[in-house]
C-alpha positions as CSV (number, residue, x, y, z in Angstrom):
1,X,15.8,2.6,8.6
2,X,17.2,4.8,6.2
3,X,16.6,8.2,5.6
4,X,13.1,8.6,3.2
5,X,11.9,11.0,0.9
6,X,8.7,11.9,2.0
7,X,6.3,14.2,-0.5
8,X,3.2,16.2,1.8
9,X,0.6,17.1,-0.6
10,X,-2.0,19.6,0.4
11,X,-3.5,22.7,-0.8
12,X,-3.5,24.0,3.2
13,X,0.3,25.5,3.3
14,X,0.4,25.2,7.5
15,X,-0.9,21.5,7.3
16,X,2.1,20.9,4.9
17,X,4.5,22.7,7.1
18,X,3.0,20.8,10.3
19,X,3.0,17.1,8.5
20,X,6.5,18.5,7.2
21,X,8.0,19.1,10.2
22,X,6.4,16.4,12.1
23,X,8.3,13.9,9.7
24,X,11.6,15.9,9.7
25,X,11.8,15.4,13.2
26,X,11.3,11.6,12.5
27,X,15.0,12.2,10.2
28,X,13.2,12.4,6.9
29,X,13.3,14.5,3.8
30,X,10.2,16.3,3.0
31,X,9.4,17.3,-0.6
32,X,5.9,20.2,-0.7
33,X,3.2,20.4,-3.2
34,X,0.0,22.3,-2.9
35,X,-2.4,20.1,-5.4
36,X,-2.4,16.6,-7.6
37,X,-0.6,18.1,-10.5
38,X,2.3,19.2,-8.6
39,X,2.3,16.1,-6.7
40,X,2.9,14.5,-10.1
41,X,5.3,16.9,-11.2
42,X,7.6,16.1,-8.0
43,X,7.5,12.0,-8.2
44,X,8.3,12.8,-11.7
45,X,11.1,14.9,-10.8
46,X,13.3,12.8,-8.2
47,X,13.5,9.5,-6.3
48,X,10.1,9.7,-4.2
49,X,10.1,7.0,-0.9
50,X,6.0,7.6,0.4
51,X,3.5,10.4,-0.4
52,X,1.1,11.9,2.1
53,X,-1.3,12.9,0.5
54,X,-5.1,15.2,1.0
55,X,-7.8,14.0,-0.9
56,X,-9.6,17.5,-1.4
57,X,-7.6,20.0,-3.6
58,X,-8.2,22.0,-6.4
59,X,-7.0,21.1,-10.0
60,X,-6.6,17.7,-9.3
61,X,-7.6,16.1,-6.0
62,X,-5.9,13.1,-4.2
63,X,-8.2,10.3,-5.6
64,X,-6.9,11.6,-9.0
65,X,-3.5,11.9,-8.4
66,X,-3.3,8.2,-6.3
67,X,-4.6,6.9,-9.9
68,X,-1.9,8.7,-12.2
69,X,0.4,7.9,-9.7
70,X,-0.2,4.3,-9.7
71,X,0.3,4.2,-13.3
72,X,4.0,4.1,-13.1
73,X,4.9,3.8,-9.8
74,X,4.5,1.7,-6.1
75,X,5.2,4.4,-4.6
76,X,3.8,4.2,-0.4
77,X,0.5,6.4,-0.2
78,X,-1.2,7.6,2.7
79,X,-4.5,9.7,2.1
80,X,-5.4,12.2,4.2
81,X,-9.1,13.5,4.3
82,X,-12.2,14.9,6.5
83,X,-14.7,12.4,5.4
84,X,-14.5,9.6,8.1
85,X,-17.1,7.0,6.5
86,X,-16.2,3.7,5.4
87,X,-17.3,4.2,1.7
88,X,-14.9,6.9,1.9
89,X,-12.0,4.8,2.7
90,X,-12.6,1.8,1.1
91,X,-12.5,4.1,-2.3
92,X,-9.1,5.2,-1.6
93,X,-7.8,1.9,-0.7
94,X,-10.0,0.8,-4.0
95,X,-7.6,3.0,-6.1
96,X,-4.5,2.4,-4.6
97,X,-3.7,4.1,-1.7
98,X,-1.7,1.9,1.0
99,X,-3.4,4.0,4.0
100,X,-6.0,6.1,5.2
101,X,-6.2,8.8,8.4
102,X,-9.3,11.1,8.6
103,X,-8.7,14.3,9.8
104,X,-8.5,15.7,12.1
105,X,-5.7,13.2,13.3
106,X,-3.3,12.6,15.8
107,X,0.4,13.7,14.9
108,X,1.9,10.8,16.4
109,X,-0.4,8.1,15.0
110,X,0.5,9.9,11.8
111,X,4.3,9.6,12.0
112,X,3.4,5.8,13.4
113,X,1.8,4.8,9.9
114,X,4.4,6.4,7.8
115,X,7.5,4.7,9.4
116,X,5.2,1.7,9.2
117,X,4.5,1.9,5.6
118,X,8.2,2.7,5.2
119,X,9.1,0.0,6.8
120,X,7.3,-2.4,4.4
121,X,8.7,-0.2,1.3
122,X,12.2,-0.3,2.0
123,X,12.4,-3.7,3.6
124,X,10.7,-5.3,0.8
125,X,13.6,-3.6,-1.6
126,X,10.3,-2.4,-3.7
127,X,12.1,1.1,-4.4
128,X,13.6,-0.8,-7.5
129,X,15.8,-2.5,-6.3
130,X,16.1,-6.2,-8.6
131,X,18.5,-8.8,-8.2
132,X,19.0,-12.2,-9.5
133,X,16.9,-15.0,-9.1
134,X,17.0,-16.7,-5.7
135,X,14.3,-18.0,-3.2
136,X,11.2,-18.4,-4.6
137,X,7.2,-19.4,-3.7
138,X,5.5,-21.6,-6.7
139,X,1.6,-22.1,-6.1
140,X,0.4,-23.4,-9.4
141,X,0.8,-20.6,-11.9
142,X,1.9,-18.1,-9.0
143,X,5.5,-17.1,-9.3
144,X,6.8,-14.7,-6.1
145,X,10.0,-14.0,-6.6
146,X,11.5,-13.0,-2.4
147,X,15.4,-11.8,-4.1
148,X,13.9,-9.7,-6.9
149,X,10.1,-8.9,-5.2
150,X,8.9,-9.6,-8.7
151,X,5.3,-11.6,-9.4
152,X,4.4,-13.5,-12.3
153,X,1.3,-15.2,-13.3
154,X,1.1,-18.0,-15.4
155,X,4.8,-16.6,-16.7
156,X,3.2,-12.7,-17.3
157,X,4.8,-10.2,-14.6
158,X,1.8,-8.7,-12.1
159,X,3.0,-5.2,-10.5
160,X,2.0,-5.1,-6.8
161,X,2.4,-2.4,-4.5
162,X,4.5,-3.0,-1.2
163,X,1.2,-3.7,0.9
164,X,0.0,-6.2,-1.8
165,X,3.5,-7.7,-2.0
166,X,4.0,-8.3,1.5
167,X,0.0,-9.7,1.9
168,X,0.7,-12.2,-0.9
169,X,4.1,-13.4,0.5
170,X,2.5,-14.1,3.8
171,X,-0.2,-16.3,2.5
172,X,1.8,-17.9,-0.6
173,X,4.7,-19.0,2.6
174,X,1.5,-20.5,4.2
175,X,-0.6,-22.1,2.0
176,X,-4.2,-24.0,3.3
177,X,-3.8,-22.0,6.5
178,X,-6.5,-20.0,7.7
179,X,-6.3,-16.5,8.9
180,X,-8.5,-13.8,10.2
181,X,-8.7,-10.8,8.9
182,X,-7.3,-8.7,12.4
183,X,-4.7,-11.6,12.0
184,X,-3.6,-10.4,8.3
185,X,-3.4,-6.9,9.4
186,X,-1.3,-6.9,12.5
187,X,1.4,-9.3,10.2
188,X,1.4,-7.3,7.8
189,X,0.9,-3.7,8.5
190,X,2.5,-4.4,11.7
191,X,0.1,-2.8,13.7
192,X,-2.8,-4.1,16.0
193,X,-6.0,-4.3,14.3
194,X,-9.0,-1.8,15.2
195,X,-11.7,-2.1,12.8
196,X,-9.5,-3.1,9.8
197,X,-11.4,-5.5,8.0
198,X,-12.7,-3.3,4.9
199,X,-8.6,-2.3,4.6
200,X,-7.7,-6.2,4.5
201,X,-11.2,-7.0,2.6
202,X,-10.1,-3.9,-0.3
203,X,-6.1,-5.3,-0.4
204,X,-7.6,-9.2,-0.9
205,X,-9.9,-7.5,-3.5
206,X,-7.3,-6.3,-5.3
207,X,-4.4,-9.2,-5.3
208,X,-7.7,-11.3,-6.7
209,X,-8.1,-8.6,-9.9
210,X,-4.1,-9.5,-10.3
211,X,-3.7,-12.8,-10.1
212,X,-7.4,-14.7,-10.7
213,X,-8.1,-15.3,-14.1
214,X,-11.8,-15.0,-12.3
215,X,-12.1,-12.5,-9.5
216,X,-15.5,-13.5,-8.3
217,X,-15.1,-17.6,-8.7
218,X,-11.1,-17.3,-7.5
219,X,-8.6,-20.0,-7.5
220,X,-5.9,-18.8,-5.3
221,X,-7.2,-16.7,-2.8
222,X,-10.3,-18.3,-1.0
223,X,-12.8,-16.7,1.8
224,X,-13.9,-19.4,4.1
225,X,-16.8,-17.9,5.9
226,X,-16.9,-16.9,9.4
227,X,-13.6,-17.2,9.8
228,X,-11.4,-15.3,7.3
229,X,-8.4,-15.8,4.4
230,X,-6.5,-18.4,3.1
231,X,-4.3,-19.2,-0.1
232,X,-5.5,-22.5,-1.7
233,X,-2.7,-24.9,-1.9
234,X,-2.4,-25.4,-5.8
235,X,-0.5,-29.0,-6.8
């Protein structure tokens, strides 16, 4: 893996120098900011590979920032934050974050989940690159393009994040299979599962808003009760 550009955002200056070194020791590049709007400034500014990123800060917090962010870019996020609770979590993943660690957290399960979300960034060429059209998966009006890592729906192009990308490539290669939701998460976050349904659950959530013409009665992406996920094999 390549070196990344990594961007810590917190308004604690030793947590950013901790998280900073931590990753530089991993062989990355670490950009500081101290709050959302300079977090914004610095995507803006330069090439930006993942963002670590505090929830609590002053003039703009992480939740805010994770939503201008998302705007314009896919950008990797992992939120950091001292609430624990699910509803916590599940409203970051709700707004777009890839991740989520509670602090206080272990520095080594932290440099774990950024090379993993790296991983899935890089691999899946979703830091621009595009190239011409190639292999492709065609479920009814689904379009996944596996050259470019472009989507389109019923010929309009859906922007997914690297998480969403790499959840909808799994079940669009499988379609009419079953799988769990610990199964989904240790293919694709390529990590074992401990209590990571509401992250799958939030990330199925979302891929329905983007490609169901009907989120609640979906066509595509079916839950068959009990058991898990599966992508409805569209003739």
């Amino acid at each position: 893996m390549r070196q990344a550009t990594i961007l810590v955002v917190d308004d604690d200056r030793e947590i950013v120098g901790a998280i900073a070194k931590l990753l530089e020791l991993e062989g990355h590049r670490v950009l500081r900011a101290y709050d959302g709007l300079e977090a914004l400034e610095a995507v803006h500014g330069q090439a930006v590979d993942l963002i670590v990123l505090d929830v609590m800060m002053p003039r703009m917090d992480g939740l805010s920032a994770t939503l201008a962010v998302r705007r314009q870019k896919n950008v990797p996020i992992l939120l950091l934050s001292a609430k624990s609770e699910d509803a916590d979590k599940i409203a970051g993943l709700s707004i777009g974050a890839d991740d989520y660690m509670a602090k206080p957290y272990n520095p080594m399960e932290l440099a774990a989940r950024v090379n993993a979300l790296l991983r899935r960034y890089l691999q899946l060429g979703a830091a621009g690159a595009q190239g011409p059209a190639g292999s492709r998966l065609v479920n009814g009006g689904l379009v996944l393009d596996t050259d470019a890592k472009t989507l389109t729906v019923d010929g309009a192009d859906v922007r997914l994040t690297p998480t969403e990308y790499k959840l909808l490539a799994f079940l669009m290669s499988r379609p009419g299979h079953v799988f769990s939701a610990a199964q989904l998460y240790e293919r694709v976050w390529d990590e074992p599962c401990y209590n990571a349904e509401n992250t799958v659950m939030v990330h199925i959530r979302h891929l329905r808003e983007k490609i169901e013409l009907n989120p609640k009665k979906p066509k595509y992406l079916k839950v068959v009760w009990g058991l898990g996920y599966k992508m409805e094999n569209i003739q």
